[in-house]
C-alpha positions in Angstrom: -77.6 22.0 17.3 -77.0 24.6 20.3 -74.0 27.1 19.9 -71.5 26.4 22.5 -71.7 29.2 25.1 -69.0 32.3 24.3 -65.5 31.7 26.3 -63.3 34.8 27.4 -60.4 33.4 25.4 -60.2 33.7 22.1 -59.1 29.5 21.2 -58.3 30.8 17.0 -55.4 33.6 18.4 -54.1 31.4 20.7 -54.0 29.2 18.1 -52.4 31.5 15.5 -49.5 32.5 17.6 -48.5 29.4 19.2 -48.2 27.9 15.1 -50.8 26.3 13.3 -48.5 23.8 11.3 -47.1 22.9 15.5 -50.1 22.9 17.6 -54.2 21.4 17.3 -57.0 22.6 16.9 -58.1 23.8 20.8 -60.8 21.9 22.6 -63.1 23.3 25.5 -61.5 23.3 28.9 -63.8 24.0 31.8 -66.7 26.3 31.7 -64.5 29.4 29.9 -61.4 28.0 28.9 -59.3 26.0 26.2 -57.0 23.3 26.1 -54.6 22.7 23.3 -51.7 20.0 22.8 -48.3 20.3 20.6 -48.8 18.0 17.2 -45.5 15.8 18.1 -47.6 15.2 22.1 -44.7 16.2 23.6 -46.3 19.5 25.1 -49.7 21.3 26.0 -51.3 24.1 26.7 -54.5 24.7 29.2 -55.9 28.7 29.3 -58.6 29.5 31.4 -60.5 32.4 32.8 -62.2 33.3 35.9 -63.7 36.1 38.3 -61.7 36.5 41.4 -61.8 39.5 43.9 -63.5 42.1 41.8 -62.0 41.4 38.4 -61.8 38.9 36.1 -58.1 37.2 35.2 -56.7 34.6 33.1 -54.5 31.3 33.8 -52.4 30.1 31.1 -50.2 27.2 31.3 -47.6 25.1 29.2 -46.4 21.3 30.3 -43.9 19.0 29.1 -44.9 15.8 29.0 -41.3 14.3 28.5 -39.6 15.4 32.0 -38.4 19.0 30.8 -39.2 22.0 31.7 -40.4 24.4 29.0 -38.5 27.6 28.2 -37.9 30.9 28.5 -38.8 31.1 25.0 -42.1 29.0 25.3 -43.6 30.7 28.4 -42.8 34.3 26.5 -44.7 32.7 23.2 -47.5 31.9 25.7 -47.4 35.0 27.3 -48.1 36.9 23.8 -50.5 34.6 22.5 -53.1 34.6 25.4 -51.9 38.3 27.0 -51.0 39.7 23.8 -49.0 43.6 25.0 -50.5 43.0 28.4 -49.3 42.3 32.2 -49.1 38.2 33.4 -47.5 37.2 36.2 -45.8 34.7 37.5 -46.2 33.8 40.7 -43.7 32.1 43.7 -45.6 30.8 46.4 -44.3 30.1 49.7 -43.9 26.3 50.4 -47.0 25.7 52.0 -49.0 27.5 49.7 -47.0 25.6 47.0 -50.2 23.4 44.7 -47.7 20.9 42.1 -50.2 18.9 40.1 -47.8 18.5 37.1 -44.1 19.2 37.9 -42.6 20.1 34.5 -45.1 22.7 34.3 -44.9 26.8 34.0 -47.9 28.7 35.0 -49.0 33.2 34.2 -51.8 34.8 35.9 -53.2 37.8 34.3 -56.1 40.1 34.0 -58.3 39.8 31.4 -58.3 43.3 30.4 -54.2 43.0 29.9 -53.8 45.7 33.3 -50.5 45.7 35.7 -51.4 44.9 39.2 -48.4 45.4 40.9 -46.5 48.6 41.7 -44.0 50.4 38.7 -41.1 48.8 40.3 -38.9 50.6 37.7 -39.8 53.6 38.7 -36.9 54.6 41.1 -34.2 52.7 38.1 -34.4 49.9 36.7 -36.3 46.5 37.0 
């Protein structure tokens, strides 16, 4: 039996903090990712990581499958469990950079190694 190659993502944390007793047990998702569905199929997860310009960064996502869009509250519990204390972004495209494959989806981009990439914008206040 060959041991599956190592992903960047660690599938048992991810796991852990969305809720065992409300999510599955993660299956492989690309060549270094994981995808994971909500028990009652009314929700999933797909985290994947890749190199891009120099460094290497993570895409999570979270879909409804039942024509709502998930929260506040869900994107922050998928913002710990994949970025733990680190920066993720969320990004607004202009409309004709705009990719929709699943509309009732919310997406974070993030480096791997958890750093900000954008400027202190609290720095002269408040964000």
């Amino acid at each position: 039996m060959t041991t599956p190659a190592p992903t960047t993502v660690n599938a048992l944390k991810l796991r852990a903090v969305l809720g065992k007793s409300a999510w599955s047990i993660p299956q492989r998702f690309g060549t270094d990712g994981w995808a994971i569905a909500r028990l009652d199929k009314k929700a999933g997860v797909i985290v994947s990581a890749f190199d891009l310009e120099g460094g290497s960064w993570i895409h999570a996502s979270i879909a409804h499958y039942d024509q709502t869009m998930p929260s506040y509250d869900e994107l922050a519990l998928l913002h710990r469990a994949v970025f733990g204390r680190g920066w993720a972004y969320q990004i607004f495209a202009p409309p004709a950079s705009h990719v929709n494959i699943h509309e009732y989806t919310l997406h974070l981009w993030g480096r791997v190694d958890g750093a900000a990439m954008l400027p202190d914008f609290g720095a002269a206040g408040t964000i």
